[in-house]
C-alpha positions as CSV (number, residue, x, y, z in Angstrom):
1,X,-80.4,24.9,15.7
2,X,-80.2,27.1,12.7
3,X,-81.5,26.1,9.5
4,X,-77.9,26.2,8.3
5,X,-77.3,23.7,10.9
6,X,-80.2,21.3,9.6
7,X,-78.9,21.4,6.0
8,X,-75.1,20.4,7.6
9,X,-76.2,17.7,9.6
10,X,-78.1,16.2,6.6
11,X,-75.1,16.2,4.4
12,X,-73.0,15.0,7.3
13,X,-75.4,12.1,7.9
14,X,-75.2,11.0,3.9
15,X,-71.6,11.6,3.0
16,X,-70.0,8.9,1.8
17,X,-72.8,6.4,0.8
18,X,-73.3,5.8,-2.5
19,X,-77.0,5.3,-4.0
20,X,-77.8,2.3,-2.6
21,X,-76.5,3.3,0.5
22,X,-78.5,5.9,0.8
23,X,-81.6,4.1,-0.2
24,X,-81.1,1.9,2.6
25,X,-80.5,4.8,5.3
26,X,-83.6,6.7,3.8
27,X,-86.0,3.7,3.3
28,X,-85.9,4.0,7.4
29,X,-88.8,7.1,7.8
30,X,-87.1,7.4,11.6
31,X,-84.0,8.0,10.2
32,X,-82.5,11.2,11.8
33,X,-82.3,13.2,8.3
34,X,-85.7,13.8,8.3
35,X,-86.0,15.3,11.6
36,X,-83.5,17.7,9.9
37,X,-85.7,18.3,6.5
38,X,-88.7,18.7,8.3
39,X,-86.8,21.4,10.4
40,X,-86.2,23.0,7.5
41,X,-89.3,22.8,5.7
42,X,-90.7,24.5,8.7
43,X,-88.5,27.2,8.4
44,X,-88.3,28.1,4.7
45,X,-92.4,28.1,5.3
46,X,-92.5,30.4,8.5
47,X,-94.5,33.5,8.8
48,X,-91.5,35.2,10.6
49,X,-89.6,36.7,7.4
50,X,-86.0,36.5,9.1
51,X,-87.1,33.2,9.9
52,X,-87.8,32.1,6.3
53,X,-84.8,34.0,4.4
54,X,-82.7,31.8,6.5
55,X,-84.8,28.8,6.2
56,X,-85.1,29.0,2.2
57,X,-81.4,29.6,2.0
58,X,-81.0,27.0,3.9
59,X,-83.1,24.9,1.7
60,X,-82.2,25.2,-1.7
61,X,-78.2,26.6,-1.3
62,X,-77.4,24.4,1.9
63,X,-79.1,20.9,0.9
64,X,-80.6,20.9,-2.9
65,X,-78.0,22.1,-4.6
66,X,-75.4,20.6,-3.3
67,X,-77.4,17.0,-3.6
68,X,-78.3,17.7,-7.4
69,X,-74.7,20.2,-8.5
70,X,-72.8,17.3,-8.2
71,X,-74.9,15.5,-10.6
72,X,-74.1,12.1,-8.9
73,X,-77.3,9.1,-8.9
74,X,-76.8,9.1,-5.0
75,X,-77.4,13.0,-4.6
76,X,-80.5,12.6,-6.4
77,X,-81.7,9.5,-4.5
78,X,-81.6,11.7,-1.5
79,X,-82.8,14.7,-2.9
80,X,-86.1,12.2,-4.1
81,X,-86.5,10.9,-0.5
82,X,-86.1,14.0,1.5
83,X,-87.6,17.1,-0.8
84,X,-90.8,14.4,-1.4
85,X,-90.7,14.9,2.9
86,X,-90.0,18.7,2.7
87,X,-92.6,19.1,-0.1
88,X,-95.7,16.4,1.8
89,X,-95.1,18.5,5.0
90,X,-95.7,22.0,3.5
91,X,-98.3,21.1,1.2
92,X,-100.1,19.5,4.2
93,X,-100.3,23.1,5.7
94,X,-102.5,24.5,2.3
95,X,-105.9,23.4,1.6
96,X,-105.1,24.4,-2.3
97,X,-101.8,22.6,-2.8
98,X,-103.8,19.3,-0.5
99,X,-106.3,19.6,-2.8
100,X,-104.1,19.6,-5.7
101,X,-102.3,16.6,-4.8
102,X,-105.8,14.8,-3.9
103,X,-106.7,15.5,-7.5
104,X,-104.2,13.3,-8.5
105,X,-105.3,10.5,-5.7
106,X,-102.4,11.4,-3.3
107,X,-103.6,10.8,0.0
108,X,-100.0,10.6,1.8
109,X,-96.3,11.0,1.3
110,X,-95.6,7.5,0.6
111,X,-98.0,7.6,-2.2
112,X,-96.7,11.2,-3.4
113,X,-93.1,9.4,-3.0
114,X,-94.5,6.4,-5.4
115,X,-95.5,8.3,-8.3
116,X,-92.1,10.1,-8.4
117,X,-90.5,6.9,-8.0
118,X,-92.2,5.5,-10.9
119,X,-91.7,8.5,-12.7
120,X,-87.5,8.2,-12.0
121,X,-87.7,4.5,-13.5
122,X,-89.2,5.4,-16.7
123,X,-89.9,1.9,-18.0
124,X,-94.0,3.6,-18.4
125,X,-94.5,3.2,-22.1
126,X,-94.6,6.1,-24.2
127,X,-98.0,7.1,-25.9
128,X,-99.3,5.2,-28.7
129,X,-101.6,6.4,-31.5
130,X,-101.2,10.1,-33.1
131,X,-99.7,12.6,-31.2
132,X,-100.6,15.6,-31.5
133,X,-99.6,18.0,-28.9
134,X,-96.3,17.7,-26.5
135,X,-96.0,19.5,-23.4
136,X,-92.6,20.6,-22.3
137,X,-91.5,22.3,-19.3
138,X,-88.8,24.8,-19.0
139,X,-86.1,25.1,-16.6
140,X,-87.1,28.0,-15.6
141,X,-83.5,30.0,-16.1
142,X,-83.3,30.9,-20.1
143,X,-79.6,29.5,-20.0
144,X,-80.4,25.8,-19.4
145,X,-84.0,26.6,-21.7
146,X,-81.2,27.3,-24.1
147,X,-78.4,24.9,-23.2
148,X,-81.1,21.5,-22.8
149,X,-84.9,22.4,-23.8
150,X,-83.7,23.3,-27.2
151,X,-82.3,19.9,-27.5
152,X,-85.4,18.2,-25.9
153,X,-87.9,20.0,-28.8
154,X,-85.4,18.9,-31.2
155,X,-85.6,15.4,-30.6
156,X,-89.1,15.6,-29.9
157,X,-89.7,17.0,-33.4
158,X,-87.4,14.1,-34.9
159,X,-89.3,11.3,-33.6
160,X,-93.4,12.9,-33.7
161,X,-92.4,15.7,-36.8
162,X,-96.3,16.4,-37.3
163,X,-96.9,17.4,-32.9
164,X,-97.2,20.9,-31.8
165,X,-94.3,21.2,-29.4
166,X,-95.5,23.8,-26.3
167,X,-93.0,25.0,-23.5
168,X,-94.5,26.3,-20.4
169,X,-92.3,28.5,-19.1
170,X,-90.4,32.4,-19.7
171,X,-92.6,34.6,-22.2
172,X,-89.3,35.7,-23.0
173,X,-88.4,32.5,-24.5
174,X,-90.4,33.3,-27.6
175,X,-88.2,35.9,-29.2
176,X,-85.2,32.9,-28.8
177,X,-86.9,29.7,-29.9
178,X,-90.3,30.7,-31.8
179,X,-88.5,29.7,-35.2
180,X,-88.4,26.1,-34.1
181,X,-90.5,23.8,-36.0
182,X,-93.6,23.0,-34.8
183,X,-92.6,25.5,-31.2
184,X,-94.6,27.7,-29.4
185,X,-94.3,29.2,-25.6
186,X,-97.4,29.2,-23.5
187,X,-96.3,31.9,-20.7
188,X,-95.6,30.1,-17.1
189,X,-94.4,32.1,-14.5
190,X,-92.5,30.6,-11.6
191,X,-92.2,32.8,-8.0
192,X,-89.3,32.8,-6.3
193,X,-90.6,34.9,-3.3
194,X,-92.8,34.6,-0.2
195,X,-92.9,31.1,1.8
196,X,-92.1,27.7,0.5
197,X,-95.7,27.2,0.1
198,X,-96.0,30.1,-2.2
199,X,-93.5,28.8,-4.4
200,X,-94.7,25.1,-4.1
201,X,-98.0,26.8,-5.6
202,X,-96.5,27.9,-8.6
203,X,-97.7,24.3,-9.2
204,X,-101.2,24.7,-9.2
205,X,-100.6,27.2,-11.7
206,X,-98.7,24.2,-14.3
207,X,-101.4,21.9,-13.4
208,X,-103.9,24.2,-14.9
209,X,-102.2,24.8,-17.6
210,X,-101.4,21.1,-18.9
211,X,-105.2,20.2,-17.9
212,X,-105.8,23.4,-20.8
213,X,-103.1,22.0,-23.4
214,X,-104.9,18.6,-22.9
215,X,-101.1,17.3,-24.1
216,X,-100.5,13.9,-25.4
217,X,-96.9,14.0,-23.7
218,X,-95.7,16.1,-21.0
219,X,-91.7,15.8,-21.3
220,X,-90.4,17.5,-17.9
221,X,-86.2,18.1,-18.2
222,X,-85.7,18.2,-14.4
223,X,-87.9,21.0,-14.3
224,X,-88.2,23.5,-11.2
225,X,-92.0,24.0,-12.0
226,X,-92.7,20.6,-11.0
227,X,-90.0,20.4,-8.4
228,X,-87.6,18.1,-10.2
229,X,-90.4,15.7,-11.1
230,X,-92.0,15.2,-7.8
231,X,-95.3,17.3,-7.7
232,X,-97.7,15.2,-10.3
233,X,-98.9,17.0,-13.7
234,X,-100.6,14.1,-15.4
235,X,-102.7,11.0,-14.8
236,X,-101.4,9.1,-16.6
237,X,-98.0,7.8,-16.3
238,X,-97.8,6.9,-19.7
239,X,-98.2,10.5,-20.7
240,X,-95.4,11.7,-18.7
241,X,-91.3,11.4,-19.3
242,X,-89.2,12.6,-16.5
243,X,-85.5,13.0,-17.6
244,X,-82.9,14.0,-14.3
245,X,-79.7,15.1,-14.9
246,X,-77.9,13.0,-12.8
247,X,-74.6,12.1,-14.6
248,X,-72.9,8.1,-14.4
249,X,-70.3,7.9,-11.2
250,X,-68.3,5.2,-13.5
251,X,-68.2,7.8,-16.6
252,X,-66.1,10.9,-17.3
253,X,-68.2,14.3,-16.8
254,X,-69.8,15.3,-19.5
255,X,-71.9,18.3,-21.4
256,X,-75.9,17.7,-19.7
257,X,-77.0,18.6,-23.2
258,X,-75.1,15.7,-24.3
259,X,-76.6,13.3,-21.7
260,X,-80.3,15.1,-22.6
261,X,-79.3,14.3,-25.8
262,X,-78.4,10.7,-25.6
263,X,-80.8,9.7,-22.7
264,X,-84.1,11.2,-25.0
265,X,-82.5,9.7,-28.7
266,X,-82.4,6.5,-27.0
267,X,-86.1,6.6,-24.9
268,X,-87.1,7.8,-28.2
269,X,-85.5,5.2,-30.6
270,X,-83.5,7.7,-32.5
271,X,-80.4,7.3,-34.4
272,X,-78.4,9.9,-36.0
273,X,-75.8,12.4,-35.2
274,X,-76.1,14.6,-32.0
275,X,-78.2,17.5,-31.5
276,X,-76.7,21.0,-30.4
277,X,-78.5,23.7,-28.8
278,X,-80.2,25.8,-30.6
279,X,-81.8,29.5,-30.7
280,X,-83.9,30.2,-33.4
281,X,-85.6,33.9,-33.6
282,X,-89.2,34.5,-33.9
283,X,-90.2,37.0,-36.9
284,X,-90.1,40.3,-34.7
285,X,-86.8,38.9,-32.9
286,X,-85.3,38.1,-36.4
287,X,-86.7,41.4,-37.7
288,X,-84.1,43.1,-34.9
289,X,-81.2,41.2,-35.6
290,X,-81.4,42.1,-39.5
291,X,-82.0,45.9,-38.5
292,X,-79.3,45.4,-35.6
293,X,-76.9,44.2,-38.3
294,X,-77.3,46.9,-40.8
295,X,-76.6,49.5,-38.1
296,X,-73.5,48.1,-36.4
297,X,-71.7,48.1,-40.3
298,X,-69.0,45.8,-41.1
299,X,-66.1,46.3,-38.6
300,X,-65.3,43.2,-36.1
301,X,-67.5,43.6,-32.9
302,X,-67.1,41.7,-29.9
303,X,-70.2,41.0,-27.4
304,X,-69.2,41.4,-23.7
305,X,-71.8,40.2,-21.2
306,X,-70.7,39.9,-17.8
307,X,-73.3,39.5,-15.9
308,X,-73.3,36.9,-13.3
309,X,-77.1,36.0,-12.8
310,X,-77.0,37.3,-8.8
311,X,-73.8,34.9,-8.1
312,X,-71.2,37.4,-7.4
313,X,-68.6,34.5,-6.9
314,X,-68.9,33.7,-11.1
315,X,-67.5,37.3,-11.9
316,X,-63.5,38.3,-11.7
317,X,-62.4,41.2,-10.1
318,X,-63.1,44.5,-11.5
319,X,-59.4,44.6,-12.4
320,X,-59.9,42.5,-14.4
321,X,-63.4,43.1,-16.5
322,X,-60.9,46.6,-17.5
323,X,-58.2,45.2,-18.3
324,X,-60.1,42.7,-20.4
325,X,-61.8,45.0,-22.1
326,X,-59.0,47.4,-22.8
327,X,-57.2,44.4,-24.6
328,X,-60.5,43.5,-26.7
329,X,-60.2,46.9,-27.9
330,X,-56.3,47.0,-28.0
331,X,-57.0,43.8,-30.2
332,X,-59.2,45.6,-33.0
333,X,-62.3,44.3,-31.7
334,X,-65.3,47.3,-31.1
335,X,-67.4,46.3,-28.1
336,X,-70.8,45.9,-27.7
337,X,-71.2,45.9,-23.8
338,X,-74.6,44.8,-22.4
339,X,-75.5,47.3,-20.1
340,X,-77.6,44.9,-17.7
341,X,-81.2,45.4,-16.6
342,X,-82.7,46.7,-13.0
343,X,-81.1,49.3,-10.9
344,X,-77.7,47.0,-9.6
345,X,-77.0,45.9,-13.1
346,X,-77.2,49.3,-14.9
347,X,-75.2,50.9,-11.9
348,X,-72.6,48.3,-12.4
349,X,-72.5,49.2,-16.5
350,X,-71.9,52.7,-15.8
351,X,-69.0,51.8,-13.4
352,X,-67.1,49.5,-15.1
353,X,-67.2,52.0,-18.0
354,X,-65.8,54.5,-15.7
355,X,-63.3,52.3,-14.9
356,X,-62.4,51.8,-18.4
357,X,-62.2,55.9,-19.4
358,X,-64.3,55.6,-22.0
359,X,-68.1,56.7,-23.2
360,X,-70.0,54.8,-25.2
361,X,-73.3,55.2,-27.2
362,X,-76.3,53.5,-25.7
363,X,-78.7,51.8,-27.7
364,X,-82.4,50.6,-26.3
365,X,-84.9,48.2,-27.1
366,X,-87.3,48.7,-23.6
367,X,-88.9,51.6,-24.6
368,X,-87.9,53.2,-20.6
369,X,-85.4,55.6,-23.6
370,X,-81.9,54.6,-21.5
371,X,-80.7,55.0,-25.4
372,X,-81.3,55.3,-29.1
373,X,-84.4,53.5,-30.2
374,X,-83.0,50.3,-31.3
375,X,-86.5,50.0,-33.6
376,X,-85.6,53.5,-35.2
377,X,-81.9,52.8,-36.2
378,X,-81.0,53.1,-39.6
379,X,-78.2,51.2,-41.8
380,X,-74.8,52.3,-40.4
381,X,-76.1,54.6,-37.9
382,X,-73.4,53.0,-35.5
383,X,-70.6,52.1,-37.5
384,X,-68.4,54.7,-36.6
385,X,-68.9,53.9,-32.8
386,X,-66.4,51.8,-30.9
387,X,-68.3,51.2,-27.4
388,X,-71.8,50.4,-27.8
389,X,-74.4,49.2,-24.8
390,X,-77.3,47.9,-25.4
391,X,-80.0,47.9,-22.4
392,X,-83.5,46.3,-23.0
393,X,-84.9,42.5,-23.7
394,X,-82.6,38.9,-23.7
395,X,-84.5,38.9,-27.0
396,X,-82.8,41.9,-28.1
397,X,-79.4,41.0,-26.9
398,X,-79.5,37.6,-28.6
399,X,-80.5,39.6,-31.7
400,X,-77.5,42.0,-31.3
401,X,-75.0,39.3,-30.5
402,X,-75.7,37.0,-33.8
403,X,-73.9,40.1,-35.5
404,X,-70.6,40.1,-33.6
405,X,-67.5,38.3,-34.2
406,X,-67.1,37.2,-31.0
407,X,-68.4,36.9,-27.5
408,X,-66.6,36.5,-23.9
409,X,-68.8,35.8,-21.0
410,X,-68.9,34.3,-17.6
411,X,-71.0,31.0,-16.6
412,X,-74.6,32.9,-17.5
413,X,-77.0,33.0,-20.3
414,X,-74.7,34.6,-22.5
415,X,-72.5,31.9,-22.7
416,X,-75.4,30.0,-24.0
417,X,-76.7,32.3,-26.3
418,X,-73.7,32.8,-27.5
419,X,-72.8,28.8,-28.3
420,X,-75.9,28.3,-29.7
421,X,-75.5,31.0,-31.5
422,X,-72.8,29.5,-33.1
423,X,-70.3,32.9,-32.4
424,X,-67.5,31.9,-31.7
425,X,-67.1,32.0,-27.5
426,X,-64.3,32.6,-24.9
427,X,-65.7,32.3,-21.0
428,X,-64.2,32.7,-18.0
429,X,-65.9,30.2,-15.9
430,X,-65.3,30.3,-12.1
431,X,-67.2,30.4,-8.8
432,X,-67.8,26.6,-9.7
433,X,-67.8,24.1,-7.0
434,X,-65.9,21.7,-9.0
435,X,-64.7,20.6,-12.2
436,X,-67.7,18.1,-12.4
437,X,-69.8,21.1,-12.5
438,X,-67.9,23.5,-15.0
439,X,-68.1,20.3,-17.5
440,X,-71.8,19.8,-16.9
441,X,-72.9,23.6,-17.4
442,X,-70.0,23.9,-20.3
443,X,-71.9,25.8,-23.7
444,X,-72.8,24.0,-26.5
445,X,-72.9,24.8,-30.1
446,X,-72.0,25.0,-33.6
447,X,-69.0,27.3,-33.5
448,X,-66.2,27.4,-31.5
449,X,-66.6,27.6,-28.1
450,X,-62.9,28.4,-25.3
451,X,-63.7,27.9,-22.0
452,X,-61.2,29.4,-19.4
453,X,-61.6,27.8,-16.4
454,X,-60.4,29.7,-13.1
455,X,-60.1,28.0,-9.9
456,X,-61.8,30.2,-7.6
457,X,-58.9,31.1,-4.7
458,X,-57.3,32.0,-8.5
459,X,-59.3,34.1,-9.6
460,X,-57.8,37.6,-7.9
461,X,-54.3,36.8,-10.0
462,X,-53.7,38.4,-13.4
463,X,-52.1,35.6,-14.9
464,X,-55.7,34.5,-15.1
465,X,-57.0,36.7,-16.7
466,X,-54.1,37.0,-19.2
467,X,-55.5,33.3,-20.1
468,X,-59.0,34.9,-21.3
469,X,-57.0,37.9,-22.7
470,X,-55.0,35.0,-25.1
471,X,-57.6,33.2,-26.1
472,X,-59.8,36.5,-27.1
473,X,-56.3,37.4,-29.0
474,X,-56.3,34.2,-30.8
475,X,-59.8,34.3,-31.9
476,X,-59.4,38.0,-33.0
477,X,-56.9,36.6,-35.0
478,X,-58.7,33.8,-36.1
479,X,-61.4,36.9,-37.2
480,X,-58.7,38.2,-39.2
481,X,-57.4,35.5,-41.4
482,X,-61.3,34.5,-42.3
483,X,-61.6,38.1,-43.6
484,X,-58.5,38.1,-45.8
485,X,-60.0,34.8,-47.0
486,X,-63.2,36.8,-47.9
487,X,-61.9,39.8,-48.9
């Protein structure tokens, strides 16, 4: 059976049953499922590299995400019984990972399953005494760093003001949230290549880290790097929160950095309005957006990012990224147009710009000179240009965007940026698998933020688009009346 197949059958064998349900069908250990997830462990860890594309596809796009997308308690219940059984069996094979898991006294999957179960209850009291240093764990993917860990070191900041708040994760994150109170980044990487084993070890890696930090609190916000809470990091219970963003069945959808939001100010005993996402620029970051600014002079400029973060299915047709930017422009907006990074991305820039007829100047910040130096441009040097790239760092582009008037986007970390930003925000949001989802993964922010949301089999039909066009016409509009008001 393909791995494919496995992933299938497992979803098959669960549909329908709500948590309890599946509590009861997976509290069985013969229970046919994990034939299936062992099946698949086997092949997402094989030595055979056609073997282990499949298998790893298999893996996280056939069974994980679909358990944890929908953001439903029962998906996560099976998700906590079978990847604990994916992760005990491919573990098993490593001497470093076993050892690793020893460490911790975990002798077997039943116990390795107990400590996550524990960890899912959270009713472990949190630390008492002075705490000084807090330990948080990225998500690995800057948009939800933006979207939720900015929330979490908020709160965390709130309720122990006088704790040095670390994130393990992106170096890159530094440049977006180094002007946080109390924030620094300790670089983490995470591997996404190479066997399951390989990127299982990535763990050995956070281990070392925390046991470095020596952290008061480890706060993990359904964090890859620790496989969604399963693989241990700390001791202690008590020095470990585990928040999964699993969303009520008996609720409306909702915003996860609302539900982060809520579920920390209340495990926290905070009060007080919400808390928004936030980016806040480290000096050198900050240092670019000022210079940025000056260069760019005052005409409205509209941010275009349309990147899709390697899911083709989240972008419209090409048809449609000209026409939209031929109305931006039609509109009185200039366009800065982020020119992507690596080889695909930067061939896909200068096509779309063919597309469009037009040239643009490129601006730089990587130092690989794919433009002006954006470090070496003076005030006004591009205020008489009305297409502008910009190629280099998510540092840089953050920087660049805090300038413009508005931003349109598709479900990626520009979006994010963007809300958090507080610039005001139009996306087009499809290649979802259901509303559920588009709700969950909506931005967040201080300004106003339009999402357009295009039912995939829709997404081909210019009366779609014309819906993104609108809503960048009324906000160019909206531009226009604040600087009459102004003026």
């Amino acid at each position: 059976m393909p791995p494919a197949s496995h992933a299938a059958t497992i979803l098959h064998l669960l549909a329908g049953l709500d948590t309890a349900g599946v509590e009861r069908a997976l509290g069985d250990p013969g229970h046919p499922a994990f034939t299936h997830a062992a099946a698949l462990a086997d092949s997402a860890d094989s030595a055979d590299e056609s073997e282990r594309g499949a298998g790893l596809g298999a893996l996280f796009a056939g069974l994980v995400e679909p358990l944890n997308d929908s953001f439903r308690p029962a998906g996560r219940a099976a998700y906590a019984r079978l990847f604990t059984h994916i992760v005990w069996r491919t573990c098993a094979r490593d001497p470093a990972l076993t050892r690793g898991l020893a460490s911790f006294s975990i002798p077997d999957e039943a116990a390795l399953y107990a400590r996550y179960a524990r960890a899912r209850r959270g009713t472990d009291p949190l630390p008492t005494g002075p705490v000084r240093r807090i330990l948080i764990l990225s998500r690995v993917t800057i948009g939800a760093d933006v979207l939720l860990t900015t929330v979490v070191v908020q709160r965390l900041h709130q309720r122990f003001p006088d704790a040095e708040l670390v994130i393990l994760g992106d170096a890159k994150l530094s440049g977006l949230v180094g002007g946080l109170p109390q924030v620094r980044v300790r670089p983490l990487a995470y591997g996404r290549r190479g066997p399951l084993r390989e990127r299982l070890g990535a763990w050995l890696g956070l281990v070392e880290a925390v046991t470095a930090e020596t952290p008061d609190l480890v706060v993990a916000p359904d964090s890859r790097l620790d496989q969604l809470g399963i693989l241990p990091v700390t001791a202690d219970p008590a020095r470990y929160l585990l928040w999964e963003n699993t969303l009520p069945d008996d609720l409306p959808a909702e915003s996860l950095a609302a539900a982060v939001d809520r579920a920390l100010a209340r495990r926290l005993g905070l009060a007080g309005p919400r808390i928004m996402p936030r980016v806040a620029f480290d000096g050198p970051t900050e240092n670019q957006r000022q210079r940025l600014a000056a260069a760019f002079g005052p005409a409205p400029l509209a941010a275009v990012k349309l990147d899709h973060g390697g899911n083709p299915a989240k972008a419209l047709p090409r048809a449609a990224e000209v026409a939209l930017l031929r109305h931006l422009k039609s509109a009185g907006w200039r366009i800065l147009l982020d020119r992507g990074f690596g080889p695909a991305e930067l061939a896909n820039s200068d096509a779309l710009l063919h597309d469009a007829g037009w040239t643009g100047v490129d601006i730089d910040d990587s130092g690989k000179g794919l433009g002006l130096d954006v470090s070496h441009l003076a005030p006004g040097a591009l205020a008489g240009a009305t297409v502008i790239r910009f190629h280099g760092s998510i540092g840089g582009w953050a920087a660049a965007l805090a300038g413009c008037g508005l931003a349109v986007s598709y479900d990626s970390v520009g979006h994010h940026l963007a809300a958090a930003l507080g610039v005001p925000l139009v996306t087009a949001f499809t290649g979802h698998p259901d509303q559920r989802f588009a709700t969950a993964w909506s931005p967040q922010g201080p300004g106003k933020v339009t999402v357009v949301e295009i039912p995939t089999e829709m997404k081909e039909q210019p009366e779609q688009w014309e819906r993104v066009m609108k809503e960048c016409l009324n906000a160019r509009m909206l531009e226009c009346s604040n600087e009459r008001t102004t003026g």
